[in-house]
BAMIDO-921060 format. One record per residue (C-alpha): x, y, z. Coordinates in pm, whole numbers, plus 32768, in hexadecimal, padded with zeros to 4 digits. Example, Ala and Ser with C-alpha at 12.3 -4.5 7.8 and 13.67 -1.06 7.14 Angstrom:
{X=84CE&Y=7E3E&Z=830C}
{X=8557&Y=7F96&Z=82CA}
//
This chain:
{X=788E&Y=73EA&Z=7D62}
{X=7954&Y=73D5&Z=7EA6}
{X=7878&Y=7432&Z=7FF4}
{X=7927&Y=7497&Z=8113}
{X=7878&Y=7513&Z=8255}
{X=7873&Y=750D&Z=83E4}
{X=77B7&Y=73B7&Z=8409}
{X=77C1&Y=7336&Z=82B1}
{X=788D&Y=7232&Z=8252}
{X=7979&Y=72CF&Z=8116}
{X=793A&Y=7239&Z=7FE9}
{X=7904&Y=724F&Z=7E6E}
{X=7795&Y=724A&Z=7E5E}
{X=769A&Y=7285&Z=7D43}
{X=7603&Y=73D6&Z=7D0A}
{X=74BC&Y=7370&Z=7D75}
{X=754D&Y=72BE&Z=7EA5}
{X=75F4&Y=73DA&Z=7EFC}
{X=74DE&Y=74CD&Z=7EDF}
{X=7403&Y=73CD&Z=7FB4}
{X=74FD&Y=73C3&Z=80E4}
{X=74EC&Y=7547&Z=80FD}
{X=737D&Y=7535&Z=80F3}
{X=736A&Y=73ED&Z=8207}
{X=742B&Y=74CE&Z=82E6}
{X=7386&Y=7637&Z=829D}
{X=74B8&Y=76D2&Z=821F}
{X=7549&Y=774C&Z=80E5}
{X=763B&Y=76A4&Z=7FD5}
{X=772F&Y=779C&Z=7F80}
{X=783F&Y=778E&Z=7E84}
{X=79AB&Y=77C8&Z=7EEF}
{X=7AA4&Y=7750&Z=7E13}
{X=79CE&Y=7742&Z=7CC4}
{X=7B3C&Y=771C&Z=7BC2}
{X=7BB8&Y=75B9&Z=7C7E}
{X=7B59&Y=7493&Z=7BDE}
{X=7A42&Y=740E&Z=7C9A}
{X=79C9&Y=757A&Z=7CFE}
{X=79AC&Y=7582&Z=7E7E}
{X=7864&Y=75F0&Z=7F22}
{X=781F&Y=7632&Z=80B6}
{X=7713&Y=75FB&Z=8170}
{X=7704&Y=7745&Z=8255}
{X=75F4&Y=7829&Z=826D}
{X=761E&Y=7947&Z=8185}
{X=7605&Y=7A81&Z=8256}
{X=76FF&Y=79F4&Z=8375}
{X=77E2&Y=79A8&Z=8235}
{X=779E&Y=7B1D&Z=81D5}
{X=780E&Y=7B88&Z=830C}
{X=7925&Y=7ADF&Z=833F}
{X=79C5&Y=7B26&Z=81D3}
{X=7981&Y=7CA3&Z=8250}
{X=7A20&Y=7C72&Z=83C0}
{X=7B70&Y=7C06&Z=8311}
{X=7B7B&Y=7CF3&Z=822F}
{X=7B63&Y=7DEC&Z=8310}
{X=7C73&Y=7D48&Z=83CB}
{X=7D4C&Y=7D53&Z=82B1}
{X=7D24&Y=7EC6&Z=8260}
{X=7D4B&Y=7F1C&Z=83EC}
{X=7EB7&Y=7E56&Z=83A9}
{X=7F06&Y=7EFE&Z=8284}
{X=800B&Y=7FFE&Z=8298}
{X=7FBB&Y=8130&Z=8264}
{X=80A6&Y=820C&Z=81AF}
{X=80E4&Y=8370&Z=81EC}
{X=81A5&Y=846E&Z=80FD}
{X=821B&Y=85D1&Z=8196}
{X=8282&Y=86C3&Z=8077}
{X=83B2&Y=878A&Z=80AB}
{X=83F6&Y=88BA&Z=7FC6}
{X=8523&Y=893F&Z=7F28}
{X=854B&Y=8A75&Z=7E3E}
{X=8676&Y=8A47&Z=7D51}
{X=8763&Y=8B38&Z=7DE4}
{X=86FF&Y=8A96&Z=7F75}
{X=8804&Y=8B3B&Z=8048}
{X=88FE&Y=8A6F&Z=8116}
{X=8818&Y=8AD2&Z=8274}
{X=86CC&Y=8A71&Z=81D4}
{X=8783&Y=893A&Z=814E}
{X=87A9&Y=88B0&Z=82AB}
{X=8692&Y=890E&Z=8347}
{X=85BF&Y=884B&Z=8245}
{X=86A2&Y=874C&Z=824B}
{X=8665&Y=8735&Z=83DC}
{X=84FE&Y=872F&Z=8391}
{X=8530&Y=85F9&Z=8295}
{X=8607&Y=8538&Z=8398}
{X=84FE&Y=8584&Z=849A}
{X=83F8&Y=84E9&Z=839D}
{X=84BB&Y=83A4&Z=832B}
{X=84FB&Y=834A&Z=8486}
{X=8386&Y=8358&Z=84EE}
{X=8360&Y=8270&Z=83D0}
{X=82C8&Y=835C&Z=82B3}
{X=8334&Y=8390&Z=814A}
{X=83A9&Y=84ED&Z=80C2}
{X=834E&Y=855D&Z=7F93}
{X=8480&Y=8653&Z=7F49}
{X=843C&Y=872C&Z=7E34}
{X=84CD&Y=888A&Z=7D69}
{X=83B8&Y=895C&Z=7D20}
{X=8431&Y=8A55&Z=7C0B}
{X=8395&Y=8BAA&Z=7BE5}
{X=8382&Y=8C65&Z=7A7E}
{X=84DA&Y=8C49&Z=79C1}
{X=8561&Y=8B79&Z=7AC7}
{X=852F&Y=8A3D&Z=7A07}
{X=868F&Y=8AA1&Z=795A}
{X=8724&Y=8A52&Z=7ABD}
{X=86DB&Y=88D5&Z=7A91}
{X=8829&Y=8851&Z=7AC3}
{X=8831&Y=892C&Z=7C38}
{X=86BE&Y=884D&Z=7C88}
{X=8775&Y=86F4&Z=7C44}
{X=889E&Y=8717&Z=7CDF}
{X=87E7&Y=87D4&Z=7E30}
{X=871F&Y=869F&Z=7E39}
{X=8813&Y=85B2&Z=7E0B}
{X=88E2&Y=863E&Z=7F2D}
{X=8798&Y=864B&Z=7FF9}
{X=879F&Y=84CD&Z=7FAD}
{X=88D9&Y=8491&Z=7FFE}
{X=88FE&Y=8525&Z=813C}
{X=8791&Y=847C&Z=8185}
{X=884F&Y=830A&Z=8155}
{X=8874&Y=8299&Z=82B7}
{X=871A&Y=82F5&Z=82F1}
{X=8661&Y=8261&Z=81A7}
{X=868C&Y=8210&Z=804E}
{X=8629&Y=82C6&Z=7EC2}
{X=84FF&Y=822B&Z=7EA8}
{X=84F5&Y=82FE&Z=7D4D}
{X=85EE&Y=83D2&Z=7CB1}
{X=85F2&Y=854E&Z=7C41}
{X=84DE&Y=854E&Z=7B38}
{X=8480&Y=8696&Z=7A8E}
{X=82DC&Y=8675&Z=7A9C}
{X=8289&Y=87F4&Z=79F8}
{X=82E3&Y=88DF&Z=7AF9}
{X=8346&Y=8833&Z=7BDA}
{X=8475&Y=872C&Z=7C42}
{X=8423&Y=8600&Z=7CEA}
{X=84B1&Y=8500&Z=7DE3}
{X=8426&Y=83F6&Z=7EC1}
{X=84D9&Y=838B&Z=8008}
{X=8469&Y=8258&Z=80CB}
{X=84ED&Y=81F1&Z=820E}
{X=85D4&Y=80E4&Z=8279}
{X=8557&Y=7FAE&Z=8307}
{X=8593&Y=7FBD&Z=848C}
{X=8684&Y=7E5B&Z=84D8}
//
């Protein structure tokens, strides 16, 4: 197996080797990469390596983006007024860097009014373009109409 460490010479060394320079120094052998071919082994002690394998993980998941979605409701017969206003809200949103989940929400036999739902949200979208993109199309999920928004990369 290949030993690599802070003041060990890397090598390919037997297992036994190995396992005896860990000891020598009071430190553990721990495996790293065990699919190469030789497998490669360091010579740390195991809690430090613990704790380091948890500090950059936690470093990646502070990094991480995290994603927000604001919900925005329409009925299918949204009046021209209540159209823009929502719409305002939406630009608001995309600008501070959220998503906006658009959706129709119909009520009782208001299902029949389908064809209103997609073509509301597909304005909503297309007004929406300068300040992100259809992330998702109109899709009918029981009662309710859905579209995703995401904004636009800032150049």
């Amino acid at each position: 197996m290949r030993v690599v460490g802070d003041d060990i010479e890397a090598g390919v060394y037997p297992i036994e080797e190995a396992i005896k320079m860990a000891e020598d120094r009071g430190v553990d052998l721990v495996e790293i990469a065990p699919n190469v071919d030789p497998p490669v082994c360091k010579v740390v002690d195991y809690g430090k390596f613990l704790y380091e394998l948890k500090k950059k993980a936690k470093e990646v998941k502070a990094k991480a983006a995290k994603v927000v979605v604001k919900d925005i409701r329409f009925g299918p017969h949204t009046d021209e007024h209540d159209f823009q206003f929502k719409k305002n809200h939406a630009t608001k949103f995309l600008q501070e860097g959220f998503k906006v989940k658009a959706f129709v929400f119909f009520r009782g036999r208001e299902i029949v009014f389908k064809e209103q739902g997609t073509i509301l949200l597909l304005r909503f979208a297309s007004e929406l373009e300068e300040y992100g993109k259809a992330e998702q199309l109109p899709v009918l999920e029981g009662k309710k109409m859905l579209m995703v928004l995401a904004p636009k990369k800032k150049q």
